[in-house]
N, C-alpha and C positions, 0 to 999 in steps of 0.2 A: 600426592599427585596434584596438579594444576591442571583444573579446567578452566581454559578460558570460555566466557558467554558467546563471542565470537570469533576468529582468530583469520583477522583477513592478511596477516604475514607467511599462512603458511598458503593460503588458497595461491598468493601470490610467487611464492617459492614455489611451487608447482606448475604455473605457468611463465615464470621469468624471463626465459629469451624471447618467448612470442610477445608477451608482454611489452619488454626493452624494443624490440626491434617494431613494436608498432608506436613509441614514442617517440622511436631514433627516428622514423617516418616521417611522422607529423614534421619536427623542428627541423629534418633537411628542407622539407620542402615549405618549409610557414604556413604551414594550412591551419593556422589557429581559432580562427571563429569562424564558425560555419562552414560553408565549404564543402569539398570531395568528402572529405571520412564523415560526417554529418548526411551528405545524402547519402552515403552507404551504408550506414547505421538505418538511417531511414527505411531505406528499400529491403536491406537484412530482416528488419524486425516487423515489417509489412507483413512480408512471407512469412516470418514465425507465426505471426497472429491470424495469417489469413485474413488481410485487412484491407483496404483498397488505399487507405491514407498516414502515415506516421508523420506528424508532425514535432519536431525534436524542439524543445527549450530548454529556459536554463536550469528551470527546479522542477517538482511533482507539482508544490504550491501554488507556480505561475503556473502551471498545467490547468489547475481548476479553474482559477480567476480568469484565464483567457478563455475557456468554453463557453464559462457563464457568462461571459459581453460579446464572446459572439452569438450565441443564444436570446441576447435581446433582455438579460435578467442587468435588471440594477434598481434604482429607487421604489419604493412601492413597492415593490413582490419579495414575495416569501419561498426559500427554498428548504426542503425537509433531510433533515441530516440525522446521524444514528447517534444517540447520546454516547457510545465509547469508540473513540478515534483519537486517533491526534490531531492537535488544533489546527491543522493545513483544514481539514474537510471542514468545518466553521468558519474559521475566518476568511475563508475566498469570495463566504456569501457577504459577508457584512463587508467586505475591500472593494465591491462590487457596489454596497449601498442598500444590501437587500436586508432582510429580516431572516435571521437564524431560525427553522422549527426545528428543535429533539424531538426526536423519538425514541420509546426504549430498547434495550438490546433484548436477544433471545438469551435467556438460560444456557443452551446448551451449546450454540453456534456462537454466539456474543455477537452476532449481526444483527441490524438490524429489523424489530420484531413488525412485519407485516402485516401479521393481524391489525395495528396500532397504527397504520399510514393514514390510510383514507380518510379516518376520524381527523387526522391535521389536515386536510387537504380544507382551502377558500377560495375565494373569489382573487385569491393574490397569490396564489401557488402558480408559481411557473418551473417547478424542477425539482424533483428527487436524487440524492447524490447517496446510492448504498455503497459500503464499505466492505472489501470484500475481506475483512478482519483475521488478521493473523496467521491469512493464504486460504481459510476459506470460504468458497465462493455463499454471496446472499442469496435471497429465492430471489432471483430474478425473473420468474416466470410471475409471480404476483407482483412484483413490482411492474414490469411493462404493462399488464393487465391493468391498475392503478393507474399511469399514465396514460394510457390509452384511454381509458374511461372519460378521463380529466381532460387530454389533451396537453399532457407535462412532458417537459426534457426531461432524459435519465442521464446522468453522466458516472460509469460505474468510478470509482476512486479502487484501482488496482496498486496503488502501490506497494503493496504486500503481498500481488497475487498472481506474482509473474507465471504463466503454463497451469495456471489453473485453468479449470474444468467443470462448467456444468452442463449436465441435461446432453454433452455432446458438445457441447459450443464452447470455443476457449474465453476465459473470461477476458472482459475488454473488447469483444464483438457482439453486445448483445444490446447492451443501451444505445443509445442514438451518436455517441461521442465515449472516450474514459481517458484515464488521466493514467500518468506511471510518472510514479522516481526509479532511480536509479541511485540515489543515495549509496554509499561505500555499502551499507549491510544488508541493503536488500539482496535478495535471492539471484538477481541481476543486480551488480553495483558498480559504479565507476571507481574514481579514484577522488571524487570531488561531489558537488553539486550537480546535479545531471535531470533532464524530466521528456517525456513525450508526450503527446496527445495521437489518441486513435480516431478513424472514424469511415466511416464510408459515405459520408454526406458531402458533395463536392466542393456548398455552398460552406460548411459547418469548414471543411477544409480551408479554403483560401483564407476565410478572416483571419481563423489564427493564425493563420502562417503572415501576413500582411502583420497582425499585431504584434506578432511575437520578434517582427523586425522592422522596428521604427514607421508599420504601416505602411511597407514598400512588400512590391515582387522582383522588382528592376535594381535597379543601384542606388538611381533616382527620384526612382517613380514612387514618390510618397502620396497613394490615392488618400490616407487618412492618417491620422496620428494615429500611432501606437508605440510601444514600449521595446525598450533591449532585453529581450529575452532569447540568447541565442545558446546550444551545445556548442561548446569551443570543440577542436579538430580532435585535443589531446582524449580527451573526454572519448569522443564517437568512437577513435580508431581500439582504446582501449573496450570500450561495449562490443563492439565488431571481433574483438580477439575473445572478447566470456562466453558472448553468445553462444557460440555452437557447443561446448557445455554446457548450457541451460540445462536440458533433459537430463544429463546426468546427473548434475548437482540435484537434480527434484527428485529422481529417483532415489538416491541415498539419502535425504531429509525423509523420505516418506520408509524409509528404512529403520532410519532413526528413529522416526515416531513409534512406528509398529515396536521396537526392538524396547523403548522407554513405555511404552502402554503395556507391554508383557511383563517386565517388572517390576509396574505398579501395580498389576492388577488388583492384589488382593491388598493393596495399603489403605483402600479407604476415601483417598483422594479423588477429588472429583478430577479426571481426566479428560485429553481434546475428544468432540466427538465430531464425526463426520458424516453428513446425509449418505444414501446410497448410489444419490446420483451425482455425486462432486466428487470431483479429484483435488483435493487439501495441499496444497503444495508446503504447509511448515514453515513459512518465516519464522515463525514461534512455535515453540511448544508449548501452552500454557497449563499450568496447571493452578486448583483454587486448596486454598491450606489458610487455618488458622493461625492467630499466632503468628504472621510473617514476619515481621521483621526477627523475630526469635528465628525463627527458620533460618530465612536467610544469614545472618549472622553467622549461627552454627555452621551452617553452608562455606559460610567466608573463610571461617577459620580453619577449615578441610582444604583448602585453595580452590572454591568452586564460585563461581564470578552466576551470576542470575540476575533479573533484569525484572521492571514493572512495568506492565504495558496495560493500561495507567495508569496511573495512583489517583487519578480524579478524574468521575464524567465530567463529560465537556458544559453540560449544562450549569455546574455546580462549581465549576472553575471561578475566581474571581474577576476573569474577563468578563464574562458575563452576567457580574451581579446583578446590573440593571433589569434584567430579565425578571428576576425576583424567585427562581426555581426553587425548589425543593425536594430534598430526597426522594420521600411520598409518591411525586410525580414521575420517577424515575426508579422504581422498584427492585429493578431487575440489575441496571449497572449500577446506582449506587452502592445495593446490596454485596454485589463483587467485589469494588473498588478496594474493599480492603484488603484482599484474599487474591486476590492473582497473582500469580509463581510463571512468570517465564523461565523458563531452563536453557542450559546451553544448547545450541542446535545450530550446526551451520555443517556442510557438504563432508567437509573431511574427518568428523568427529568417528571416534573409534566405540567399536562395542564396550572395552574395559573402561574408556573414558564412561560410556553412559552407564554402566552398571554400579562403576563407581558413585554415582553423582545419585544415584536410586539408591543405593545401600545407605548413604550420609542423609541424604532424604528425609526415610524412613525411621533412620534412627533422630531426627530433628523431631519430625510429628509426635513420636512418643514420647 
């Protein structure tokens, strides 16, 4: 049997004509950057989130970087980021001009560890950027707390956490602003490059939307410089055709999850765990296993495709040697980084697909 890690060919063969017929759209009518299917993407994904603003761009990455300059962060000030993410939530601070601070992950969530904020918080902290990691949500009840004390920007980084859930509140409406891709394998994904920003701040609104397009609101009305960061047509009309799946596809991830936590139970593996007050939406399954790359391998050779999410904290990256970090300083992710086991997981995955992929597993670990 062949498991694919993700298999966005069939999620697509399942939607095809709606699919076709929202591209055949686009190119009759040229609506290719920005535009009608872009503010409808917009105002669709508004209402999902219960949000008062979606601003659409062209990546997740440009998502961060355009909050944090409308936010007022660039030279001098320091933003606190989770030592395990992908290098978008880093380097938007330093593309910005700001100072990257790590902080460790949590053990059991691989979010960001809150206990561990405040201690980086200076005289040059202007922003907390938590990751809501592998779809589940961070404590954001301590972090707001934290900014509030301080008087910091939050900007959550949901790119992983499309309909997630905490405390009640969908994530992406709890910080002051957050960021989304829509990258092909996110839980919402386009067919390209794709990103938005959330927010309910009116002012926090307009910049980026003014920056995200050459610093106009009019055609011509350039009140500032700013940057080509636009959703083309193709892009928005295909998110406006996933969307109203969203729910379902998160319902059978978290299907999936339960259905692979039941046949690991008794393996020994350390498995996802999820607070009581989050709804985990499963971009990833991850699981931590000795021995990986043995694992995996053996995995490979059964036709089962797995993934690392990521092979290195971000403090310990070679980007940022300069830094001078070390393990030590980072306990908790570096200690990981060698052991994380993403598994296949995406909407359509079958229970023999996943029992399969548990049985080869298990027989890998021993």
């Amino acid at each position: 049997m062949h498991v694919p890690f993700v298999d966005l060919k069939l999620q697509y063969s399942n939607l095809q004509p709606r699919i076709d017929q929202a591209i055949h759209s686009v190119i009759q009518e040229t609506a290719f950057i920005s535009g009608k299917y872009a503010r409808q993407f917009e105002e669709e994904f508004a209402e999902y989130l219960g949000v008062k603003h979606i601003i659409s761009c062209a990546n997740g990455t440009d998502s961060l970087e355009l909050l944090l300059k409308a936010m007022g962060v660039g030279p001098g000030d320091e933003v606190i980021v989770p030592a395990n993410s992908w290098i978008s939530t880093s380097e938007c601070v330093t593309t910005v001009g700001a100072q990257v601070v790590f902080v460790d992950s949590k053990p059991d969530t691989y979010t960001i560890d809150t206990s561990m904020v405040e201690s980086k918080v200076t005289s040059r902290t202007k922003a907390i950027i938590p990751v809501h990691l592998y779809g589940c949500p961070a404590d954001m009840d301590e972090i707001m707390a934290i900014a509030s004390r301080h008087k910091l920007w939050v900007i959550e980084d949901c790119a992983q956490a499309h309909g997630a859930i905490y405390k009640g509140k969908t994530i992406g409406t709890i910080g002051h602003a957050s960021s989304f891709s829509f990258y092909p394998g996110k839980n919402l994904g386009a067919y390209g490059d794709a990103g938005a920003m959330a927010t309910n701040d009116d002012d926090i609104a307009t910049k980026v939307r003014m920056m995200a397009n050459h610093g106009r609101l009019g055609k011509h009305d350039h009140g500032i410089e700013g940057r080509n960061s636009r959703l083309d047509g193709l892009q928005a009309a295909i998110l406006s055709t996933k969307l109203p799946y969203l729910n379902e596809w998160t319902k059978a991830r978290i299907r999936h999850a339960e259905t692979y936590s039941n046949f690991l139970a008794s393996s020994g593996l350390k498995l996802p765990f999820t607070p009581a007050h989050c709804k985990h939406v499963y971009h990833l399954y991850v699981v931590q296993v000795d021995n990986r790359e043995q694992v995996q391998a053996l995995l490979k050779e059964n036709g089962i495709e797995t993934g690392i999410h990521y092979p290195i904290a971000l403090p310990l990256l070679q980007a940022y040697s300069y830094l001078n970090h070390t393990t030590s300083e980072f306990p908790v992710a570096a200690g990981q980084m060698n052991k994380l086991l993403s598994l296949p997981m995406f909407a359509e995955l079958t229970t023999a697909q996943i029992e399969y992929v548990c049985t080869h597993l298990v027989k890998a670990i021993a």
